[in-house]
N, C-alpha and C positions, 0 to 999 in steps of 0.2 A: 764417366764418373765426374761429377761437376764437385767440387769438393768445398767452392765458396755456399751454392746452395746449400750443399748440407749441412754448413755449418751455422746457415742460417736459420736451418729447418730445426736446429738442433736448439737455437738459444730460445725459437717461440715455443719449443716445447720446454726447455727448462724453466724459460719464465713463468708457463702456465701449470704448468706440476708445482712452482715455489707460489705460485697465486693461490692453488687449491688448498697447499700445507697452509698458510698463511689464511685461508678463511676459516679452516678447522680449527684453527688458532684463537682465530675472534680477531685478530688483525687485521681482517680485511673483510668486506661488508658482504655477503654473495650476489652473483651477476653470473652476467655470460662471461665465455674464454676473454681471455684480455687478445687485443690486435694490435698490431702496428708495426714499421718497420725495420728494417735491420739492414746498416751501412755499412761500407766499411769507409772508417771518417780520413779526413789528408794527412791528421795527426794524429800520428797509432801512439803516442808518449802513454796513454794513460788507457788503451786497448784498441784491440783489433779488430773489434765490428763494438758499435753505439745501435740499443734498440732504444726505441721510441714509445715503448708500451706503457709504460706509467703516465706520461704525456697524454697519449692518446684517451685513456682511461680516467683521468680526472673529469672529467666532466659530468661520466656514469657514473663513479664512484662517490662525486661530489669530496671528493680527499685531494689534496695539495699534491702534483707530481710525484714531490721526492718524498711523501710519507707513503704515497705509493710501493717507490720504488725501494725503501727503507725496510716495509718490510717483507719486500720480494726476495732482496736480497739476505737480508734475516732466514729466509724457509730456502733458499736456494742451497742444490746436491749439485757437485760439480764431479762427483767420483764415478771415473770412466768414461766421462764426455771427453770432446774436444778442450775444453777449456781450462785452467787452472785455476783461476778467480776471477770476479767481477767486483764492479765498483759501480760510484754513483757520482757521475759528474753535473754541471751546469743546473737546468732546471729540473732535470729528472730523468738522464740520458742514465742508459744502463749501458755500461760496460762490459763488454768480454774480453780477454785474453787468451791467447793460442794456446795447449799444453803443446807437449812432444808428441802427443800420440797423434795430433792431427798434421804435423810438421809430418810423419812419418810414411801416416797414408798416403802424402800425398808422393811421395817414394814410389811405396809403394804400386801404386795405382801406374807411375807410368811405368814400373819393370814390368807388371801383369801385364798392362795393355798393350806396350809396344809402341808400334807405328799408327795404332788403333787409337792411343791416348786423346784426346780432345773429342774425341766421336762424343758425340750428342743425337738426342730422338725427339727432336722439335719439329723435323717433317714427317715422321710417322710414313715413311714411305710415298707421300705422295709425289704425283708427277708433276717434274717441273721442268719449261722448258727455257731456254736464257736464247735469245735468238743476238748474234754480237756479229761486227765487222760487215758483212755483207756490202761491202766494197761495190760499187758499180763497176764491172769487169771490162767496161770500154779505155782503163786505163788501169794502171800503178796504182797500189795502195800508198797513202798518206800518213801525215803523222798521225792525224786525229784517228785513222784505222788503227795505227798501231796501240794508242793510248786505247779505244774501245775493246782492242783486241783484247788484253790485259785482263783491263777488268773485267770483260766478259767473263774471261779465262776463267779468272781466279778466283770470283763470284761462284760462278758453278763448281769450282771445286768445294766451297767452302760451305754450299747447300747441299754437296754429297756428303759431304762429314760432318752433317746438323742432320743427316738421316733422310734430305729426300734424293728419288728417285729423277738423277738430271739428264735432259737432253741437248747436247750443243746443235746450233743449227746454223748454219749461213744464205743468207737469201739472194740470190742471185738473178740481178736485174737481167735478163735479157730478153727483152721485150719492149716496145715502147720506142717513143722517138730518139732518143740518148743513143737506141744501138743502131737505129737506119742514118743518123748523125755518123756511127763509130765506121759505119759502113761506105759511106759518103766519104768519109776522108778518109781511110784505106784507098778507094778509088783514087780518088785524086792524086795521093802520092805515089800510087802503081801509075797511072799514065801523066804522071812527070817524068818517073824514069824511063818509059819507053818514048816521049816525045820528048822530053827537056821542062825545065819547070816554069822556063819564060813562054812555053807553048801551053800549058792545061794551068788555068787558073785554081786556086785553091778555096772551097767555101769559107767565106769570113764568120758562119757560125762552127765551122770545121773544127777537129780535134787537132791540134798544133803538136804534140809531143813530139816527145821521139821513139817513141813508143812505137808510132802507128806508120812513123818513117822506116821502122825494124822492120815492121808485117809487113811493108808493104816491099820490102828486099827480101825478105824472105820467099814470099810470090814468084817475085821479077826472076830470082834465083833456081828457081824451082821450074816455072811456067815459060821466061820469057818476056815477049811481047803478043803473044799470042791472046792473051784474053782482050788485047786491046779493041780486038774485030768484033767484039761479041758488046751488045746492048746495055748500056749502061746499069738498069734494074739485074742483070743478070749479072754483070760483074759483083756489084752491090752485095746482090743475094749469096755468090759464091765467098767473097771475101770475109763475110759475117758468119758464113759457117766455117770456115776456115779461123777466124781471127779470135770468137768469143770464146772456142772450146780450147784452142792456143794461151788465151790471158786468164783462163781458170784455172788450167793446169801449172802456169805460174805462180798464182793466188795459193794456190794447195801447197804448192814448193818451197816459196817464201813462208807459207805461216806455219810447215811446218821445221822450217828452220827455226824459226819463232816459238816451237814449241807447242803447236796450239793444232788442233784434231777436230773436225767436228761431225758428228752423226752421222748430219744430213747437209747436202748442200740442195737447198731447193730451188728449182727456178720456176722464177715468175712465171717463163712460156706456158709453164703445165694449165696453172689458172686459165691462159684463153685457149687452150687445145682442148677442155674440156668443159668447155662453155661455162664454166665455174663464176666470172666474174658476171658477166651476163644475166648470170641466176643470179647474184647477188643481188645485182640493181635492181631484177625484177621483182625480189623478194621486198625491198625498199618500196619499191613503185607498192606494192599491195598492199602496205603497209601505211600508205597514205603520206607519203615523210619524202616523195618526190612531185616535182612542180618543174612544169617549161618555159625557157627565156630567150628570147632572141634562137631558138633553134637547137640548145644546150637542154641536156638534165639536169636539173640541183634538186641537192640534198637538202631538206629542211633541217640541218645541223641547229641551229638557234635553238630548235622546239625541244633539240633533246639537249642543250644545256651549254652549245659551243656559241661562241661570241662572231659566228658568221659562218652563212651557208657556203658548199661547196657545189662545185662545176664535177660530177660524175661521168659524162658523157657529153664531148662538146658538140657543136653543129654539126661538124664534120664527119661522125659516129664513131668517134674516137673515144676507147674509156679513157681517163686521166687518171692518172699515178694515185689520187687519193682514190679512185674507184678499186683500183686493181690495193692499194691496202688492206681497204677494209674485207676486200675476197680474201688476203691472204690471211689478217687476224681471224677471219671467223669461219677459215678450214682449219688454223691452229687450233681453236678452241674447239673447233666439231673432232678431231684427234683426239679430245680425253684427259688433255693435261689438265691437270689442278689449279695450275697459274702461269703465264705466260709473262715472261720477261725481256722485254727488249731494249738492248744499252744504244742509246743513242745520243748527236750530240748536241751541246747547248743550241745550237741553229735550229732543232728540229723541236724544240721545246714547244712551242706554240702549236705544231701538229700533232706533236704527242698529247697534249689538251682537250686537239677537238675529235684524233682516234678515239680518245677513251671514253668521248661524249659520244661520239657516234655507235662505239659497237657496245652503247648501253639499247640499244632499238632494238623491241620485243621483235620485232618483223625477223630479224635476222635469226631466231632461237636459239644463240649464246649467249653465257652469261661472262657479260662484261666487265662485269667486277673481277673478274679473273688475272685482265689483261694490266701489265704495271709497264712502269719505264724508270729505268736508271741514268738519269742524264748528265752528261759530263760536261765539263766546263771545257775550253781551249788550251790548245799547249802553244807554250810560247821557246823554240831551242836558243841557248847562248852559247858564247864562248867567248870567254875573256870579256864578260860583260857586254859582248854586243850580239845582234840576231841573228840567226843561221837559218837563210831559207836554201841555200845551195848545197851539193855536195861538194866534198872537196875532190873526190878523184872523177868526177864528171863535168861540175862544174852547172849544176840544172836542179833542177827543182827535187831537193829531199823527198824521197821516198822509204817506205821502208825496210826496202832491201837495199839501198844506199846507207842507212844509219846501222845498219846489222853489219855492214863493214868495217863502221870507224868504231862500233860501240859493242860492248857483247853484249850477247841475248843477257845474260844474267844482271848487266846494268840497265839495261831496256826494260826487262819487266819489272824489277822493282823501283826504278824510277818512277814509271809509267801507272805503277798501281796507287799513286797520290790520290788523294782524298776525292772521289767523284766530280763534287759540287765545289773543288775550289780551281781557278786557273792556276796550270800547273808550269812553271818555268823549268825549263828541263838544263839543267849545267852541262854541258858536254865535256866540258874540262873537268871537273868534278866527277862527272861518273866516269874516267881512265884513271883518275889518283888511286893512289894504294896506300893511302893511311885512315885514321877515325875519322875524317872529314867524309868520307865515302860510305855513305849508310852500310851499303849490302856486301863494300868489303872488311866493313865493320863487323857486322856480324859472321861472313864468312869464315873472318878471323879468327873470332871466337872460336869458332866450330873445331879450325884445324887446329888451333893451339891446343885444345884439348884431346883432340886425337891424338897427337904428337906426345903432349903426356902422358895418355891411358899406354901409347907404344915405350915410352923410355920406362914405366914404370914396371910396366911387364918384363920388358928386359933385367930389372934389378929381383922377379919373383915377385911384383905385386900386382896381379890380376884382380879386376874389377868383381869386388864380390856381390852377393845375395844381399837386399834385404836384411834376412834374418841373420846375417855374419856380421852385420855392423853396430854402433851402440850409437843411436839415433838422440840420444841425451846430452853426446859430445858435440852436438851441430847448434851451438847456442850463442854466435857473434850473431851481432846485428846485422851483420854483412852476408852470414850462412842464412837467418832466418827469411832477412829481407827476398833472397837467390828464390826461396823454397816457395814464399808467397808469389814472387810471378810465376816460378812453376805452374802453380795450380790454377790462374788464373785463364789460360787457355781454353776449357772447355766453354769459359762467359762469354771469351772474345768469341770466339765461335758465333754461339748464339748472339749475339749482338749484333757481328757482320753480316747474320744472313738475317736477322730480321731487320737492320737496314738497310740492306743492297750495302754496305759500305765494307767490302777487301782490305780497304787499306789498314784498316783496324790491325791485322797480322803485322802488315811494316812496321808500326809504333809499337806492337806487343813486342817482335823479334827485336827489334834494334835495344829498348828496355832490357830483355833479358841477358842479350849480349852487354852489355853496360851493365848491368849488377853481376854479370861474371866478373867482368874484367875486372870490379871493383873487389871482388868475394877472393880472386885471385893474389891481387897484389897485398891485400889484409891478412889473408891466413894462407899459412906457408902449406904445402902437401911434400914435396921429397924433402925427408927428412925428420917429418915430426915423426911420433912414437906410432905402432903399429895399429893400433886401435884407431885414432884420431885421420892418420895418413887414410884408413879404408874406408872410414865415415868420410873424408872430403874426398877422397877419388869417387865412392860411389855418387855424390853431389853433383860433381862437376860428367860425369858420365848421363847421369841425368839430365843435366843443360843439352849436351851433346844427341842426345836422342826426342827433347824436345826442339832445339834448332834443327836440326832434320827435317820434323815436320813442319815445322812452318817455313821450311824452304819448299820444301815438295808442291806445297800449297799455292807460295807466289810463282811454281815454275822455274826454279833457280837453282843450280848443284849445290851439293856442299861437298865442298872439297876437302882431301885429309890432307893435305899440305899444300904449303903457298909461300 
C-alpha cells in the first residue's frame, strides 16, 4: 500500500469532481478532466502536497490560474477523504492538507502488513537477474568486491519487495589465461619449497600473494616433493584443480559471513565445454559483424554503436575475455529473464558501453535492451584521516575477510551501500563509534531504545495495543505527524530504489526516520502521560520499530533489542 500515491490519486480526483460542480455551476467553462501534478512541496507551512492543475489548465481554459483554482476550491468536498482543507497559494497552487484519517491509515497499513509493509507490484513478477561480485577466484576478494557485493545484495533485495521475481548469481572466471597464470605461480611456489626459492625462479607476470604461498603449503604438506618429478603442464593442471575449487569454496565462506547467498555460481568453463562461446562467434561471423586482421577476429563493434572494434579470437585461436562476455550475456538472456543486471565497477564502465552495443546484434537473437549495468564509483578506506590499504593484524593488502575482522558485517554493509555513482570514503574509525555520528548505530539505536520501552512499559501493564484501541486524533505534534509521514513514505523509496538501481535510497530513508524518532521521542513524553495519549504514542513508536526492522532486513543488517 503506497499511501503517498493515493493521496495523490485522491486530490486529482477531488479537484476533478470540484471542476465538474463548478461547471454545473457556470463557474467554469466545459473541457476535458483538468491534469497536472501533485508534489509534496520542502514547505508543508501552508500544506501537504501542492497540485498544479489550475496552472496547467489555464491555457485551455483561457481563465487566470487562480480564478481557476478560486473556483475549484469554491465546489471542493473534502468529507471523508484524506484531507481537511485546501487553499490557494502563489500563482495558482492548490493546496492540500493531511486529516487524521490518512495519519491513521498509515498505522494502519503497517500493523495489517507487517514485515510485508513497503511491498509494491511494479515488477509484476517478472524475472530478474542482478549478476554481483564475481570476484576472479585466482585470489582474495577486495574492497571494491565488497562494496559490489552490497549493492548487489541489497539491489536485489529491494526488486524482491517492488514484486519481481530475483535471481542472484556469481560468475566465476575459471577459464582463460588469469587461471594458467593462478596455476603457473602455484607451481612456482610448490618447487621453491621443495628446491629452495633461490633455486626455481618466480614468473615476473606471477601471482605474488600470499595466498598462492598458502596453496602452495598446503600441497607440499599434503603431497611432499613428490609432484616435483612429474612435467611441469602436469603439475600446473593438478594444482588448478586443486587450487580454483579450494578459493571458491572460500569465496562462498567469506560472503557468506557477509551475509550474502547466491543462486547460482556459474563458471565460465561451462561456455567452452560446451562449445557455447564458439557458437557465439560463429553466430557474429554469419551475421556479417566479423572481419580478419593480422590473423585475429574482430568484432565490428563501431557498426553496432560502440566507439571501437574488439579482438574476439586472437591469432593464436584464443577467444578473449570480451568473446567469452558476450557468450555469457546472451546464455543469460537466452535463460528467460526479463532484464539482466550486472554491478560493476567504475573501471569497467567503458566495457559495459560497448557489452551493451554489442549484444544489441540481431545475429545473436537476444534482446539487448534487456541487459543494464549499475556501476559503482571507488572506495577509498581511512582512518584518522589518512589511507588504509593494509590490514592491521597481517599487515598486507585489505581484503575482505581482513575488514570483517576489524569492522562488523553490520558496519560493512551499510557503509558500503553509499550512493552507487558517488566515490565512497569509507571512515574505519567512524564505523567502531557508538554514538549519532555512526549512521547505522544510529539507527540501530533507535530500534533498541524502543524495544527497551515497548519492554519497560509492558512491565508497568501497558501492552502495545490495536489500531482500533487508540484515539489517532491525539497524535497531533508536529513532531508525531512529521514521524507518521516518513512512516508512509517507504513504499516510494522502494519504487524509486529499484527503478534506479539506487539501495542506498533505504540508508537516507532509515537514518531520517531514526532522527525524527529521536526527535518525536524527546518532544513528547510516553511513561507517564494519561492512558489514552501514553497507547496512541506507544503504538507510534512501535510502528517506527517494525518499520526499522524492515529496512534493516533490506541492507542486510540485525536489529538489535539492546545495546
Amino acid at each position: 500500500m503506497n499511501l503517498i500515491e493515493n493521496a495523490k490519486k485522491q486530490i486529482d480526483e477531488i479537484i476533478n469532481n470540484a471542476c465538474a460542480k463548478a461547471r454545473t455551476m457556470g463557474n467554469l467553462p466545459d473541457g476535458a478532466p483538468l491534469s497536472g501534478s501533485v508534489e509534496i512541496p520542502r514547505d508543508t507551512t501552508h500544506g501537504d502536497y501542492a497540485a498544479t492543475h489550475a496552472m496547467a489548465a489555464a491555457k485551455t481554459l483561457k481563465l487566470p490560474p487562480r480564478k481557476i483554482a478560486e473556483a475549484i476550491i469554491e465546489s471542493v468536498e473534502l468529507e471523508g477523504s484524506y484531507f481537511r482543507e485546501c487553499s490557494i497559494a502563489g500563482p495558482g497552487f492548490i493546496n492540500f492538507s493531511l486529516s487524521e484519517k490518512w495519519y491513521g491509515e498509515v498505522l494502519q497499513a503497517v500493523q495489517d502488513m507487517g514485515q510485508t509493509y513497503g511491498n509494491i507490484d511494479i515488477g509484476h513478477g517478472q524475472r530478474v537477474m542482478v549478476e554481483f561480485v564475481s570476484a576472479n577466484p585466482t585470489g582474495p576478494m577486495t574492497i571494491g568486491n565488497a562494496r559490489g557485493g552490497v549493492l548487489g545484495d541489497t539491489l536485489a533485495a529491494i526488486l524482491s519487495k517492488a514484486g519481481y521475481n530475483v535471481w542472484r548469481e556469481f560468475y566465476v572466471n575459471d577459464a582463460g589465461n588469469q587461471v594458467d597464470l593462478f596455476g603457473k605461480s602455484i607451481d612456482a611456489r610448490y618447487m621453491q619449497l621443495c628446491l629452495g626459492e633461490e633455486n626455481y625462479a618466480f614468473p615476473e607476470d606471477g601471482y605474488f600473494g600470499d595466498d598462492i604461498r598458502s596453496l602452495a603449503g598446503i600441497i607440499f604438506e599434503a603431497q611432499g616433493d613428490k609432484l616435483s618429478a612429474l612435467p611441469e603442464y602436469e603439475r600446473m593442471s593438478k594444482f588448478i584443480e586443486f587450487g580454483l575449487p579450494h578459493n571458491v569454496a572460500l569465496m562462498k565462506e567469506h560472503l557468506a559471513r557477509y551475509r550474502i547467498h547466491f543462486d547460482e555460481w556459474f563458471h565460465e568453463s561451462k561456455l567452452h565445454d560446451n562449445g557455447y562461446v564458439a557458437e557465439t562467434v560463429e553466430l557474429l561471423n554469419k551475421g556479417g559483424l566479423i572481419y580478419e586482421k593480422d590473423g585475429a577476429l574482430w568484432l565490428r563493434n563501431m557498426e553496432l554503436g560502440a566507439d571501437k572494434d574488439e579482438v574476439l579470437r586472437r591469432a593464436n585461436g584464443f577467444y578473449t575475455y570480451y568473446a567469452v562476455d558476450i557468450a555469457y550475456h546472451r546464455e543469460k538472456l537466452e535463460r528467460g529473464f526479463d532484464r539482466v543486471i550486472d554491478v560493476w565497477g567504475a573501471d569497467h564502465h567503458g566495457h559495459a558501453i560497448r557489452m551493451k552495443a554489442s549484444m544489441s546484434a540481431e545475429a545473436l537473437g537476444v534482446d539487448g535492451r534487456k541487459l543494464d549495468f549499475l556501476i559503482m564509483q571507488m572506495v577509498r578506506l581511512t582512518r584518522d584521516g589518512e589511507t588504509v590499504k593494509v590490514s592491521k593484524r597481517t599487515g598486507k593488502a585489505l581484503t575482505l575477510n581482513d575488514l570483517l575482522d576489524e569492522i562488523s558485517v553490520d558496519a560493512c554493509r551499510f557503509f558500503f551501500n553509499a550512493k552507487p555513482d558517488s566515490h565512497l570514503e569509507f571512515d574505519l574509525g567512524l564505523a567502531v563509534r557508538q554514538d549519532s555520528e555512526n549512521p547505522v548505530y544510529y539507527v540501530q539505536y533507535a530500534y533498541a531504545r524502543i524495544c527497551s520501552m515497548i519492554a519497560m512499559l509492558a512491565s508497568e501493564g501497558f501492552e502495545v495495543p490495536e489500531f482500533k484501541q487508540i484515539k489517532i486524533e491525539l497524535l497531533g505534534s508536529d513532531a508525531e505527524l512529521e514521524l507518521i509521514k516518513q512512516i508512509s513514505l517507504l513504499p516510494e523509496e522502494i519504487k524509486l530504489a529499484a527503478r534506479d538501481y539506487d539501495p542506498s535510497r533505504i540508508n537516507k530513508y532509515v537514518v531520517e526516520l531514526a532522527a525524527r524518532f529521536h526527535r518525536f521521542y524527546s518532544a513528547c513524553r510516553i511513561k507517564g502521560e494519561e492512558p489514552d495519549l501514553l497507547l496512541a504514542r506507544l503504538k507510534l513508536a512501535d510502528t517506527v520499530r517494525s518499520v526499522i526492522k524492515i529496512c534493516l532486513e533490506l541492507l542486510g543488517v540485525t536489529a538489535p533489542e539492546k545495546m
